[in-house]
LOSEDREN-505587 format. One line per 8 residues: number of its first residue (from 1); their letters; for each residue x, y, z of C-alpha. Coordinates in Angstrom, 3 decimals. Layout:
! LOSEDREN-505587
NUM = a = X,Y,Z | ...
***
This chain:
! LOSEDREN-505587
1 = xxxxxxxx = -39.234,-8.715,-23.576 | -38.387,-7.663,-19.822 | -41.673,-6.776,-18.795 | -43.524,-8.530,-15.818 | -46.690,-9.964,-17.285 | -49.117,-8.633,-14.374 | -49.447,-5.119,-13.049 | -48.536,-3.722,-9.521
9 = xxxxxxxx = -52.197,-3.457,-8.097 | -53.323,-6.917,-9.910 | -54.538,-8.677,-6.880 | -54.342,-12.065,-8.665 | -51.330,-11.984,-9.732 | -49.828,-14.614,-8.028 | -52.466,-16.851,-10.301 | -50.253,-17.269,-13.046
17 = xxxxxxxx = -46.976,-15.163,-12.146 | -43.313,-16.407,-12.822 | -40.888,-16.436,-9.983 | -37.504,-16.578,-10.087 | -35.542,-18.286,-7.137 | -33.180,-15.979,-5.539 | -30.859,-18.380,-3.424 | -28.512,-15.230,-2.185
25 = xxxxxxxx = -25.085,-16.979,-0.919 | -24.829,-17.693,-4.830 | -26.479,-15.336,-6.547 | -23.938,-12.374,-7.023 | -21.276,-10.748,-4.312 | -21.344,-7.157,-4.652 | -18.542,-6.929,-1.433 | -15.644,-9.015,-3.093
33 = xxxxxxxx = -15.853,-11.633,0.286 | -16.946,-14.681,-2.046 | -20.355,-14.625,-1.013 | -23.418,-13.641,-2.789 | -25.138,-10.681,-0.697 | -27.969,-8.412,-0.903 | -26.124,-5.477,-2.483 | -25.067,-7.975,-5.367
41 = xxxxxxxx = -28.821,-8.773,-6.318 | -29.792,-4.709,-6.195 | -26.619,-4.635,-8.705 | -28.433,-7.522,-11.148 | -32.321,-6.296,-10.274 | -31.942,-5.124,-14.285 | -31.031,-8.640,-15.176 | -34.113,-10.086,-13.635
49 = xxxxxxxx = -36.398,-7.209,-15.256 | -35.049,-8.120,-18.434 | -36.290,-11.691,-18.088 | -39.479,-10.569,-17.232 | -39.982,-12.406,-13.961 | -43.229,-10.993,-11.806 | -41.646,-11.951,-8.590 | -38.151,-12.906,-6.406
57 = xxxxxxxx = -38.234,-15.695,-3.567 | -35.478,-15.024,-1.312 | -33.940,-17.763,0.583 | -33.799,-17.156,4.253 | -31.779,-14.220,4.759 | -31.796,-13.899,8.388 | -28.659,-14.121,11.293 | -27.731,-17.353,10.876
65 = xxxxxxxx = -24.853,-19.407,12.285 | -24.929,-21.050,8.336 | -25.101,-24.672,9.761 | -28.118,-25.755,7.163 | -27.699,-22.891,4.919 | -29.371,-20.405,6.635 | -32.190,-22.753,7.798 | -31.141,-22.139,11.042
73 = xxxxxxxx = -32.450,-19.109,11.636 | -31.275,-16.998,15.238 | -33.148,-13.764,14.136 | -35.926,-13.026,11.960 | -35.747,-9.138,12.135 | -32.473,-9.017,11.195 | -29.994,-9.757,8.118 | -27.354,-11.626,8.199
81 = xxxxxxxx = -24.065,-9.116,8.165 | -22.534,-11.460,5.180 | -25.765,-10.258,3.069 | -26.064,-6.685,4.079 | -28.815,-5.113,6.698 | -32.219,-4.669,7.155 | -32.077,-1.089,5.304 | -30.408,-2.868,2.646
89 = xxxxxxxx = -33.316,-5.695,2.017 | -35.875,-2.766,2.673 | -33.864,-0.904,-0.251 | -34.260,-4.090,-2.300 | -37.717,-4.872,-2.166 | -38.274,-1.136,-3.259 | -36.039,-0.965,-6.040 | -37.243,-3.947,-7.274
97 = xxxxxxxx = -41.245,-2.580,-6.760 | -40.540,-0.095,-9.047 | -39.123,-2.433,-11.511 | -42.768,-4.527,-11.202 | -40.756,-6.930,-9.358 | -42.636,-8.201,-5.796 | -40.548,-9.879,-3.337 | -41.107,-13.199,-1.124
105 = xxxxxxxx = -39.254,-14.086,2.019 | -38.690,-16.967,3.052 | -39.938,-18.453,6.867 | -39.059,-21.740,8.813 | -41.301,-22.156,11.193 | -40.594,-25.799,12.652 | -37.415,-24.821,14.148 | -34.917,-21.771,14.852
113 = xxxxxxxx = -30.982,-21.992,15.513 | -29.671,-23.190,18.780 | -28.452,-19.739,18.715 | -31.770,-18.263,18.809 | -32.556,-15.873,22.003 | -35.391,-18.261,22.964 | -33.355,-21.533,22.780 | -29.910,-19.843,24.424
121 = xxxxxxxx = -32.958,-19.138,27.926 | -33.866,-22.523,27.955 | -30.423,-24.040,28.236 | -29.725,-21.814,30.836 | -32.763,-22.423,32.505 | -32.589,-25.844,33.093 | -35.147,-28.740,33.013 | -38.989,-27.806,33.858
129 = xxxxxxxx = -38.251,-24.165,32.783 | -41.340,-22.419,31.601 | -38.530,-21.482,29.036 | -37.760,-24.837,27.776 | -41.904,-25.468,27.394 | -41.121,-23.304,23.572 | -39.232,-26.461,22.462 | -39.841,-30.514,23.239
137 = xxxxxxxx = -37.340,-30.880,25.993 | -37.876,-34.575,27.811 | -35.954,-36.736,29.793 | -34.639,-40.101,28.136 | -35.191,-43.617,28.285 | -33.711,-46.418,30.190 | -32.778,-46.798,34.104 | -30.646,-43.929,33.235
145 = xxxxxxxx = -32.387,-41.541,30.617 | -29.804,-42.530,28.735 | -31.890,-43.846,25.478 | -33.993,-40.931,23.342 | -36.887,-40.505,24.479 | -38.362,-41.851,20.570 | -37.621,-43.371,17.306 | -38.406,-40.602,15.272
153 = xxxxxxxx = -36.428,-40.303,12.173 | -33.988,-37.917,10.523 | -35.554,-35.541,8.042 | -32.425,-35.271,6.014 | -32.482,-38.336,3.308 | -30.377,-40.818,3.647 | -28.996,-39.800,7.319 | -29.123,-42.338,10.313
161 = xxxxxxxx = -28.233,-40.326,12.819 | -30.763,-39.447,15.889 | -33.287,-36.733,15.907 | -32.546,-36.091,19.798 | -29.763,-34.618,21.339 | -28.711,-35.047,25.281 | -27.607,-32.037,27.412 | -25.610,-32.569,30.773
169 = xxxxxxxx = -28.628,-31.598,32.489 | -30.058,-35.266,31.480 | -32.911,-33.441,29.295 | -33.054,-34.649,25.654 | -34.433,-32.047,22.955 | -35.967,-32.912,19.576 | -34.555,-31.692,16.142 | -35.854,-33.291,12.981
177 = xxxxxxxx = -33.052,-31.851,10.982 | -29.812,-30.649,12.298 | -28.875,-30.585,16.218 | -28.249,-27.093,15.666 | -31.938,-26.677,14.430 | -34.109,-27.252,17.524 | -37.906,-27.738,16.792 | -40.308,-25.414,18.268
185 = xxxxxxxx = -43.317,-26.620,19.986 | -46.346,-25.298,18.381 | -49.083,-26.188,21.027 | -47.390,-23.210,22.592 | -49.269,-19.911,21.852 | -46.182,-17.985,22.516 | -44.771,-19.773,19.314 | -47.694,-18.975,17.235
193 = xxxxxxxx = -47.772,-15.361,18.188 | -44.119,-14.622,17.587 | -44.863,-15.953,14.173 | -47.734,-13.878,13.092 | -45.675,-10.759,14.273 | -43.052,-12.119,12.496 | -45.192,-12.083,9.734 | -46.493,-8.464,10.051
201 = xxxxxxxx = -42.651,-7.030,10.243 | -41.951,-8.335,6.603 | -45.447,-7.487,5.117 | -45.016,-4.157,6.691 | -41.643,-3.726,4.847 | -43.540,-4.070,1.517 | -42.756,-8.070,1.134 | -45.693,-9.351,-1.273
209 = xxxxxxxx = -45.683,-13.130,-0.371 | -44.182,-15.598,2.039 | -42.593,-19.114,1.401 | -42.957,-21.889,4.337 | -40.416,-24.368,4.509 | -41.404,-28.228,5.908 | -45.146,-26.578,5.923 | -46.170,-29.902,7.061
217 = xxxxxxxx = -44.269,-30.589,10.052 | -44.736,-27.753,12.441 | -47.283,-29.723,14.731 | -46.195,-32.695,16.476 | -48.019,-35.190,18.457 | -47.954,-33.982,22.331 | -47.153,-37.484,23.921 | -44.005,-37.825,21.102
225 = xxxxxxxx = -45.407,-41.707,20.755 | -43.068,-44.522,18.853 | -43.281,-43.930,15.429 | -43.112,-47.497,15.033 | -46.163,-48.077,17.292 | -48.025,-45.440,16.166 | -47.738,-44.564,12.425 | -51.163,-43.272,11.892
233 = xxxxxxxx = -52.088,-40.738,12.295 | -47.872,-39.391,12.327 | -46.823,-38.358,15.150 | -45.665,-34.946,13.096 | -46.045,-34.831,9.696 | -49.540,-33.535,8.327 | -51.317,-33.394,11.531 | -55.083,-31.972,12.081
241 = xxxxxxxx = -54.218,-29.325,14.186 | -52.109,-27.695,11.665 | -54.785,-25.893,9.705 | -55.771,-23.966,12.695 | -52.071,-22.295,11.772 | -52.516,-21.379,8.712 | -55.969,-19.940,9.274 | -54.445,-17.327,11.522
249 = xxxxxxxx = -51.872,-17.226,9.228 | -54.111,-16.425,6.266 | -55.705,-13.932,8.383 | -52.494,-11.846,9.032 | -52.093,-12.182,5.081 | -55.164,-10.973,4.178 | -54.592,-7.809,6.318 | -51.644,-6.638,3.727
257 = xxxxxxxx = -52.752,-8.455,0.750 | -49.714,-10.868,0.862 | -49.738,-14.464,-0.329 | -48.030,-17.838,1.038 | -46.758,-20.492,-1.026 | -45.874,-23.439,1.419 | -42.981,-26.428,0.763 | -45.747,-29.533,1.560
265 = xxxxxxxx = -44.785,-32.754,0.506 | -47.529,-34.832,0.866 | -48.352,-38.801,-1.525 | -52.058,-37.793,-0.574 | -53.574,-35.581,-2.976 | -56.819,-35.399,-0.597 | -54.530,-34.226,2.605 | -52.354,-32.112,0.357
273 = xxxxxxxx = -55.619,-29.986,-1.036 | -56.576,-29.372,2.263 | -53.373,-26.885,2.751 | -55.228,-24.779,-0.347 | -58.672,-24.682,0.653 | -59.554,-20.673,0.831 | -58.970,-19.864,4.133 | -55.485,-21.343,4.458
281 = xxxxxxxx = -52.369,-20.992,1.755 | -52.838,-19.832,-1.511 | -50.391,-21.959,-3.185 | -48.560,-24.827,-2.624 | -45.112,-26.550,-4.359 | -45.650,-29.212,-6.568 | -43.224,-32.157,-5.987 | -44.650,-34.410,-7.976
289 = xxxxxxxx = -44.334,-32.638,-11.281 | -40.956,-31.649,-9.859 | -39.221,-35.731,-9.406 | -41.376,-36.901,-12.419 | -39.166,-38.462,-15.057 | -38.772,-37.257,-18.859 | -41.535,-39.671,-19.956 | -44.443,-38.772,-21.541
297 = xxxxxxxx = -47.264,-41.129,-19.901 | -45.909,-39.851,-16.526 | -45.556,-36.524,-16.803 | -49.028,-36.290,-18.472 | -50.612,-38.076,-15.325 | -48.667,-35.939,-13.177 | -49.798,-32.936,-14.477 | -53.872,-34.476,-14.653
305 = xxxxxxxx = -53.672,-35.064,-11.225 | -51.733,-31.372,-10.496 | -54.892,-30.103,-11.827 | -57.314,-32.074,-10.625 | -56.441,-31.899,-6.930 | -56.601,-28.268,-7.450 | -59.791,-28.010,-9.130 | -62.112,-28.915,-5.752
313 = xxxxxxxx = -60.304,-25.668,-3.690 | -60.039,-23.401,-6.593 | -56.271,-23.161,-6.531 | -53.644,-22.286,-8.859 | -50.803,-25.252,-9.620 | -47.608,-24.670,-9.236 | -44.974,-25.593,-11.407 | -41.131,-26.457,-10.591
321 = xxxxxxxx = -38.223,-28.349,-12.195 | -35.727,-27.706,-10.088 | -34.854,-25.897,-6.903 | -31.990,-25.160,-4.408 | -32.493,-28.649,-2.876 | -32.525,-30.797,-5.749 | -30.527,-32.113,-8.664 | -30.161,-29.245,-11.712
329 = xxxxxxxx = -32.699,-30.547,-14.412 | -29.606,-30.599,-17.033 | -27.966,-32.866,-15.368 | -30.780,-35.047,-14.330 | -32.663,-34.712,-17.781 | -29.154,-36.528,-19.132 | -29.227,-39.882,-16.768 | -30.574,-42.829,-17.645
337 = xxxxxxxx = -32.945,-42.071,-14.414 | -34.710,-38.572,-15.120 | -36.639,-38.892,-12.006 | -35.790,-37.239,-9.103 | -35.234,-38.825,-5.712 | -33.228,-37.867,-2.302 | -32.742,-41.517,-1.659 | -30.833,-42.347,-5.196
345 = xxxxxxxx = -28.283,-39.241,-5.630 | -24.652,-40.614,-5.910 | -21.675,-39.358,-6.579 | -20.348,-39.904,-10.256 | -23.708,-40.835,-11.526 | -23.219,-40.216,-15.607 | -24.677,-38.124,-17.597 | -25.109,-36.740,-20.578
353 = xxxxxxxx = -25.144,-32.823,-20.804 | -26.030,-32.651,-23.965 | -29.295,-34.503,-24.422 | -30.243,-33.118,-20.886 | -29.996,-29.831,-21.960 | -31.935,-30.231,-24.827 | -35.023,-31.969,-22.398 | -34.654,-29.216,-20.132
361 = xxxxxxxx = -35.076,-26.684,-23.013 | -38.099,-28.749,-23.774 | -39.509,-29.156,-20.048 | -38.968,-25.484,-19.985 | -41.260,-24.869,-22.949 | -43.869,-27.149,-21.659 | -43.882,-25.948,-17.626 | -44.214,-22.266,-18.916
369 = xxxxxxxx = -47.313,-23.389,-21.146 | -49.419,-25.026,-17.881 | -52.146,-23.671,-16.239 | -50.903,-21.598,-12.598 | -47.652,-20.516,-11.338 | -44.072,-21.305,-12.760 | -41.262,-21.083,-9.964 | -37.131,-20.722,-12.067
377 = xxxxxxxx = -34.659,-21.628,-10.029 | -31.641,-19.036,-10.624 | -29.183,-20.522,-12.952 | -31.760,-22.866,-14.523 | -32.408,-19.917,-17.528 | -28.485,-20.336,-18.089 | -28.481,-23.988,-18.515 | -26.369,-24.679,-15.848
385 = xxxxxxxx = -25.814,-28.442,-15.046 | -25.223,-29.545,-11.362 | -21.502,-28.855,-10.248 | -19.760,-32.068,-8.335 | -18.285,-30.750,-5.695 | -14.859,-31.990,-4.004 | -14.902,-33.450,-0.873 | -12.781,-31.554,1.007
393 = xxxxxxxx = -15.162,-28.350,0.166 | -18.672,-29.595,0.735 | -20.610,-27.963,3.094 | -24.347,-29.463,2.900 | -24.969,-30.878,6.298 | -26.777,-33.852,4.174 | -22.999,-35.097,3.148 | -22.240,-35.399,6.388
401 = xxxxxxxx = -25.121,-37.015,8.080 | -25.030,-39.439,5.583 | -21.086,-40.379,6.491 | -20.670,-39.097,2.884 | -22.568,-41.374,0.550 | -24.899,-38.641,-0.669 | -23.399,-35.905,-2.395 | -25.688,-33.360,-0.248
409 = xxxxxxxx = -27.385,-30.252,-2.239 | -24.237,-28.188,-2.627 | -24.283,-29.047,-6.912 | -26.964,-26.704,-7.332 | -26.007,-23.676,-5.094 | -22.680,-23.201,-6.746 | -22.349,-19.245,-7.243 | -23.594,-17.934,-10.861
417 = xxxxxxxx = -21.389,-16.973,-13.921 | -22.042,-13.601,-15.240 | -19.079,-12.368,-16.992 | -17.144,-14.800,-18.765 | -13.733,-13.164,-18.613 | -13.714,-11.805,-15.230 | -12.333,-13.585,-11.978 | -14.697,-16.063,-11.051
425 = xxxxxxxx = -17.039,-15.282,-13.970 | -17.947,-12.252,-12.469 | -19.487,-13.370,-9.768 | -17.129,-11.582,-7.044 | -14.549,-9.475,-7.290 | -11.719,-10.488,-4.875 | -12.282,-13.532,-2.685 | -12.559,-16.869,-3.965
433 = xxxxxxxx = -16.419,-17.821,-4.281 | -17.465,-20.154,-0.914 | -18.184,-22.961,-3.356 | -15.585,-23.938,-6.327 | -17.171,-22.853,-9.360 | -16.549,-25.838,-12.166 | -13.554,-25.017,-14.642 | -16.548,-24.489,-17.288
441 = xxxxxxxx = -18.696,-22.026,-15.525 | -17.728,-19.140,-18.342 | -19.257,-21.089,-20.970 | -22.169,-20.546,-19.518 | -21.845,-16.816,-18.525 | -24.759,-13.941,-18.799 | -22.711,-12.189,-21.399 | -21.940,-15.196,-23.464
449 = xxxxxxxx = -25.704,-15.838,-23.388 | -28.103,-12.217,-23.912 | -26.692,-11.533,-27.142 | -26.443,-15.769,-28.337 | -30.337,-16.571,-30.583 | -29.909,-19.469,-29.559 | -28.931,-19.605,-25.919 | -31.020,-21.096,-22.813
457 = xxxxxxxx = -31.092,-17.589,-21.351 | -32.851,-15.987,-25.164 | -35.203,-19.361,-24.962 | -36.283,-18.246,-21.281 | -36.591,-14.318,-22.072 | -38.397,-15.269,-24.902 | -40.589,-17.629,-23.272 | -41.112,-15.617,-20.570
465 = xxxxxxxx = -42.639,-12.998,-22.929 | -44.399,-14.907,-24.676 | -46.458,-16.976,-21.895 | -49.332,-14.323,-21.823 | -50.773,-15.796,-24.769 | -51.658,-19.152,-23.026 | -54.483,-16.989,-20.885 | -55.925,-17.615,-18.026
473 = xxxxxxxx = -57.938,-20.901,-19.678 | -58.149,-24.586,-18.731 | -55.881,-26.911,-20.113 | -56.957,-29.448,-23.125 | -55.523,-32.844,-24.313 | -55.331,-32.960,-28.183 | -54.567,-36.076,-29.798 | -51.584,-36.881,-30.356
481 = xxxxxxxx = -49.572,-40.116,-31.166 | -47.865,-42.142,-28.343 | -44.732,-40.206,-26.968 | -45.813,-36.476,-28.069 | -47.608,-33.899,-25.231 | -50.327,-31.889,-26.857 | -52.766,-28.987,-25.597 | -54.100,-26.533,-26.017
489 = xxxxxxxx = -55.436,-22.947,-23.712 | -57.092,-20.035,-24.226 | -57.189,-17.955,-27.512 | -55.978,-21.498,-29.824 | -52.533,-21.247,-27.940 | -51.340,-24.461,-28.263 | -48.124,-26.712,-26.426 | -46.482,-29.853,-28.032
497 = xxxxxxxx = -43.737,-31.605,-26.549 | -42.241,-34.429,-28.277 | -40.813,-37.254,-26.305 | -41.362,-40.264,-29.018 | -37.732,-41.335,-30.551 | -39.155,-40.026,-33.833 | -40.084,-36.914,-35.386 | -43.532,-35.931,-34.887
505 = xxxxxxxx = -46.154,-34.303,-37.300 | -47.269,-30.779,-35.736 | -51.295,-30.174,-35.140 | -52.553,-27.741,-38.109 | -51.602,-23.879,-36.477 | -51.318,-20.718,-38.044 | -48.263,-19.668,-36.560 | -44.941,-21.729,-34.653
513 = xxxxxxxx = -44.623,-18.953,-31.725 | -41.550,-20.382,-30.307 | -39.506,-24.074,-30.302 | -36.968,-25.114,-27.996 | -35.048,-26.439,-30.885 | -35.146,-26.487,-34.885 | -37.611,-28.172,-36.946 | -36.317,-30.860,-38.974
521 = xxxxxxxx = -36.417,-30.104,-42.660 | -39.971,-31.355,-43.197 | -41.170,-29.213,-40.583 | -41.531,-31.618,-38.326 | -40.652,-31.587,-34.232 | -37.784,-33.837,-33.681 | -36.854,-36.037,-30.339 | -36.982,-33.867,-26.844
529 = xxxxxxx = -38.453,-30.639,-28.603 | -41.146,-28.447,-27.546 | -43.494,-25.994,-29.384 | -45.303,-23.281,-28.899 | -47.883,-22.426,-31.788 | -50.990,-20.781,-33.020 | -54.173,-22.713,-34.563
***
């Protein structure tokens, strides 16, 4: 165990790597100040080694005001001072280099903070500025510009509030998240060259890789039309003229050997493939796999038609249960509804920790066994289930746009437990962490865990280990009765994952490689249990 299963000059790596989530506020605090920072992940780069992971995607990083969680981005050449400084995340991705360990970074292209340089000039420069031409600045509606100047709507689930904010100037400007996130206007070639140099500092600092956020939505229709009147094609989700991006993109990659992975979430498989085709990103995040609930006929389909929309550009799946957006996959594996949905998250929704943990043990078995990429969200090896977080100490913009009804993404991004019988499970030192930890965070602590057989962590290190012998191979259906997952890949490696409500009869192997849980004395693989085996 702890060795990255591709080597340093393997320019396909990316293929079939593992990467492990690095969402840095909660990660670990190597200061004391209660949040996670970059000298706290150079402090637990052995950790991740140990697991085996090829590759760390950092969260945005960058000077942020922390308004969307560092979505709001004022500068992308420097750190933000409560994670450490630019020599410190050039020490990190070289420490963890020579650990095998390539980094990603993290880029938000459809909008920067209202603190950015380039958004601070155009309120100063008033309406019709050639400065205010970098963003959608227009005057309003009605005798007195007093409506928006569209009915666009919020990209945060669930809010109602308006995606256009009025200055005293009259002007309106456009923000399809937070009013401290103002969207950039793309037609602009200003804003496409600041990207691609922003692109060149971090491959130039030895980043391997580069994740998009909202890949989808950079472009926007240039008249800003009615939604209502003019839903195809959207006025900014998916357009045409968005490939022309990534092309240039691509070719900036290309020149340091780096790779993108973009956030697209897209119903149509035919649009979504057109993000992958060879010229554009290499990989893309797979939602649907992601929200799909613990049944067996839908996850099966969802994973046939992973692959096949794939197949016609040549590119590599990707696989996800969780991430720092969405409900922990203990805690959602427990409900009565394992799917996954922004519109449905509630407070107090039950659930029942101890079946979901034993389906995520499972779905972890089975995502590590598919053909492409496998993305671990930190704190999903662990086990951890999603933390409810008091009122009084949320901080997810989402709670509030939504007057409070949804909980907001806060659950998953409470700091990790390391140390069981340290202050704050050894997460900090001195300062309280910036999100209450749950009362039972040291059960689930890093030192409880490494030594434990039967821990989530030893199940992920071991599975993590062992995922080389699934090849580079297709994937293959066996048969398998109604209920139970079967396949097989290269070398006779086969996965079964057992979803029925009864026991199920294993295919004839040689060898069980790995289960997520015990045989039952027959030998047979009970309720919500995966295996890994040998013909």
């Amino acid at each position: 165990m702890g060795q990255p299963t591709h080597a340093p000059n393997d320019p396909d790596w990316w293929r079939s790597a593992v990467i492990y989530q690095v969402y840095v506020r909660s990660f670990a605090d190597g200061d004391g100040d209660g949040t996670g920072d970059l000298a706290g992940v150079r402090t637990r780069l052995p950790y991740l080694a140990e697991l085996g992971v090829d590759a760390l995607w950092f969260n945005p990083w960058y000077l942020s005001p922390m308004k969307d969680g560092g979505y709001d981005v004022a500068d992308y050449r420097a750190v933000d001072p409560a994670f450490g400084t630019l020599a410190e995340a050039e020490k990190l991705i070289a420490e963890a280099g020579e650990l095998g360990i390539r980094t990603i970074v993290d880029i938000v292209p459809n909008h920067v903070s209202d603190r950015h340089p380039w958004f601070r000039a155009a309120l100063a420069a008033g309406p019709g500025s050639p400065e205010r031409e970098l963003f959608h600045f227009r005057p309003g509606r009605g005798p007195d510009g007093e409506l928006p100047p569209n009915d666009w709507p919020s990209q945060f689930a669930g809010s109602t509030e308006p995606v256009w904010t009025r200055l005293p100037d009259g002007d309106w400007y456009l923000h399809l998240f937070t009013p401290e996130q103002p969207d950039l206007n793309w037609a602009h070639p200003a804003v496409r060259q600041e990207h691609e140099d922003i692109l060149r500092f971090w491959f130039e600092r030895g980043v391997a890789g580069v994740r998009i956020d909202s890949a989808a939505l950079l472009a926007k229709d240039p008249d800003l039309p009615d939604l209502a009147a003019h839903p195809e094609p959207h006025p900014f989700v998916d357009r045409d003229e968005l490939h022309d991006v990534y092309r240039s993109w691509r070719r900036v990659a290309d020149e340091y050997g780096g790779v993108f992975v973009g956030e697209v979430w897209l119903p149509d498989t035919e649009r979504f493939a057109r993000y992958l085709r060879p010229d554009e990103l290499h990989t893309a995040f797979n939602f649907s796999f992601l929200s799909c609930p613990w049944e067996a006929g839908r996850l099966r389909a969802s994973i046939e038609a992973t692959l096949a929309e794939h197949a016609p550009v040549g590119a590599p799946a990707t696989w996800v249960l969780c991430n720092h957006d969405v409900t922990r996959t203990v805690t959602r594996y427990g409900r009565e509804d394992t799917a996954f949905d922004f519109a449905t998250k509630a407070f107090g929704t039950p659930t029942d920790l101890a079946l979901g943990t034993r389906r995520a043990r499972a779905a972890a078995l089975l995502s590590l066994a598919l053909p492409g990429s496998v993305y671990l969200y930190q704190g999903e090896e662990l086990g951890l289930p999603e933390a409810e977080i008091p009122g009084d100490r949320v901080q997810d913009p989402m709670y509030f746009r939504s007057g409070g009804t949804d909980p907001g993404r806060d659950g998953c991004r409470v700091p990790l437990p390391w140390a069981a019988g340290l202050p704050y499970a050894g997460f900090g030192s001195r300062d309280e962490p910036w999100l209450p930890q749950p009362a039972d965070w040291p059960s689930y602590a890093v030192d409880r865990q490494r030594d434990d057989p039967h821990s989530v962590l030893t199940l992920y290190r071991e599975a993590v280990a062992a995922r080389p012998v699934f090849g580079d191979g297709p994937l293959t259906w066996l048969p398998a009765p109604d209920g139970v997952l079967a396949f097989s890949r290269a070398d006779g490696a086969i996965c079964v994952v057992n979803l029925a409500n009864t026991p199920a009869v294993l295919p004839a192997h040689s060898r069980l490689l790995l289960s997520s849980g015990p045989l039952d004395d027959t030998g047979r693989l009970p309720q919500d249990t995966a295996a890994w085996l040998l013909a």
